[in-house]
N, C-alpha and C positions, 0 to 999 in steps of 0.2 A: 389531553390524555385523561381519561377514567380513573377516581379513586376507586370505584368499585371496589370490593374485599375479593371479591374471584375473579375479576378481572384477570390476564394473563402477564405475567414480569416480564416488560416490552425488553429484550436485546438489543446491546446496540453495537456499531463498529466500530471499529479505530483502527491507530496504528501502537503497536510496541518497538520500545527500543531498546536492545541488549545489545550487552558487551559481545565485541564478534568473538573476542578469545574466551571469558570466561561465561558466555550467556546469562551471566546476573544481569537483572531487571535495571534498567533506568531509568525509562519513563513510560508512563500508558496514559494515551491519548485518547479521550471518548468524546466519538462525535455528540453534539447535543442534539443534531437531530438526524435521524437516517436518512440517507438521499432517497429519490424516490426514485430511480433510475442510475444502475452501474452497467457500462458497456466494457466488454471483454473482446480481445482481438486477439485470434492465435494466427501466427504465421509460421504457416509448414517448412520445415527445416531438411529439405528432399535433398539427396544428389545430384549435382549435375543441373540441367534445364534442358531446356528448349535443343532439340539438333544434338543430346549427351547421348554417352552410352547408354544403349538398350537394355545393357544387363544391370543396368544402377537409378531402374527408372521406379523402383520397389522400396530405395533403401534411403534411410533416415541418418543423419547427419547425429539426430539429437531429438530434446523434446521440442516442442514448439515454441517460438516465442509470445507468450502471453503477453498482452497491455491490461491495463486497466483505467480507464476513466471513469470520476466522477467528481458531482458540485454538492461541496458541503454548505450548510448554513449556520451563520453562529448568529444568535442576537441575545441582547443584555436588557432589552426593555423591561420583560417581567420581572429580573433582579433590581432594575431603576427603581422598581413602583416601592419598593422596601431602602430605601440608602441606606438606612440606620443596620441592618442586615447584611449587607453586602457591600462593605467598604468600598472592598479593593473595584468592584466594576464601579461604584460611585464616584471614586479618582479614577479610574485609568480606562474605561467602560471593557472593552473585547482587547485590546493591547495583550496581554497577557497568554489569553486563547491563541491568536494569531504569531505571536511570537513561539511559543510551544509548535505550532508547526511549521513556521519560516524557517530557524536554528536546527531542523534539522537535517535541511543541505547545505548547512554553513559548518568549516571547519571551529574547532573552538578557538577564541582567542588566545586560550593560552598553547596549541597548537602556531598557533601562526608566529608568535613573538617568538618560541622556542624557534622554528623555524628560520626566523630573519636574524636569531643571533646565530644560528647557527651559517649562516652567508655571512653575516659580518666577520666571523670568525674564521671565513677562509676555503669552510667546506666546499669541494667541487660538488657533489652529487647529494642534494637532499631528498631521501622519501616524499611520495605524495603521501596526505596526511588521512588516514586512516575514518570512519567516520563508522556511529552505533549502524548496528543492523537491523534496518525497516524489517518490523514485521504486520502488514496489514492485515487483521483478524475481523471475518466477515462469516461470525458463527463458529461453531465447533469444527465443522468441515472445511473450512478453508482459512487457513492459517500460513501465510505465503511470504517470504521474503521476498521484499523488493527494493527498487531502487528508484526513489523519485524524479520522475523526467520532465512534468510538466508542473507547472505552480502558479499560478495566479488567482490577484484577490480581487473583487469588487467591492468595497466599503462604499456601503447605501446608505448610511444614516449617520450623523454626529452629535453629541451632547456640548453641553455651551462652550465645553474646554476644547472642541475638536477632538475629542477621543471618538474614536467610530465605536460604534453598537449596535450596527448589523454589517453584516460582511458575507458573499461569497463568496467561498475557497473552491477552485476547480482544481485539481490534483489529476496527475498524468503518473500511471506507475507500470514498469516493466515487472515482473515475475522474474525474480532470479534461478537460475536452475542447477544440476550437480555440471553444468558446463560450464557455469558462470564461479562456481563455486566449489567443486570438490566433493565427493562422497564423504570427505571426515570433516567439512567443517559442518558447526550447527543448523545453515542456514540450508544446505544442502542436504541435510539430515531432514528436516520440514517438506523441503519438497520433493522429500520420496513418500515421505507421508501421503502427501498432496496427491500425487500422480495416484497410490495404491486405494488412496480413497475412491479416486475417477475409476481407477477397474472394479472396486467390489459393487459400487454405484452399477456398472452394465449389467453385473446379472438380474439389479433389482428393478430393471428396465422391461415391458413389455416385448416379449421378440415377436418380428410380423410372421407372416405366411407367405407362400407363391401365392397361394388365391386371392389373397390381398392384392398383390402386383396385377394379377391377372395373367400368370402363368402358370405350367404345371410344375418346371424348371428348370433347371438351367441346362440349355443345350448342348 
């Protein structure tokens, strides 16, 4: 990366994590480096199928389900060349990083213990255990609750303690929607954002022509 003075303040992605009840901040997670490649998968959420009613062959259930994949890269080597610098990667090298995004499909400990006294104690019915609310920020413009589906790491390099200090993270994320989520919760608040950014984005779209298609139109 260019120190240059005019160079441009590279952006970067991550995920945020807020309270789902009161949307205070918990943790913000920035990739170290941007992936070079995010794949998006929407599946149409239509009426009916194959051999349904004719009259329900137009109508939408809901928005789409979005995914998102992608492989992030963390590495500690440039922090290595400094130890005196950078303690904590010098003990523990990426551990830390990695852990910041493991923990957050894991319930909290102190979630589970409440939980198992609360079975010791008798209770028939315990709540499933609540967890913050992904928000994957990929720019101003898309600002998305999700919920983590896929997760795995490849740890490619180890320091003498076996601490890793490079690793790929592939991450798997569904888009939560006001179906998944509600018009009055926060998260659902976001992705009407989301959606009304997708519509004012069309206008700012080139529209074609018939002559383009190679018609005069439509018959």
């Amino acid at each position: 990366m260019t120190t240059f003075p005019g160079s441009p303040r590279l952006i970067k992605g991550g995920i945020v994590l807020i309270d789902p009840g009161t949307s205070v901040v918990q943790r913000i997670i920035v990739m170290q480096y941007n992936p070079d490649t995010l794949t998006r998968t929407l599946q149409l959420q239509g009426v009916g199928g194959e051999g349904g009613d004719r009259q329900e062959a137009l109508r939408l259930k809901g928005p789409p389900i979005e995914t998102i994949k992608l492989d992030a890269e963390i590495d500690a080597t440039d922090q290595l060349e400094f130890p005196n610098r950078n303690s904590t990667t010098a003990e523990l090298g990426i551990f830390p990083q990695l852990a910041a995004l493991e923990t957050i499909i894991y319930p909290s400990s102190g979630q589970l213990q409440n939980n198992n006294s609360q079975a010791k104690s008798g209770t028939l019915e315990i709540a499933p255990m609540e967890t913050s609310l992904s928000l994957f920020v990929w720019s101003k413009n898309r600002i998305l609750p999700v919920r983590l589906t896929e997760f795995s790491i490849t740890e490619e390099a180890f320091d003498t303690f076996l601490n890793p200090i490079r690793a790929k993270v592939s991450l798997g994320m569904r888009v939560l929607t006001v179906n998944d989520l509600g018009f009055d919760h926060k998260g659902g608040n976001l992705f009407m954002v989301y959606q009304r950014q997708k519509e004012q984005l069309v206008w700012q779209s080139q529209s074609g022509t018939f002559s383009v298609l190679g018609i005069g139109g439509i018959p």
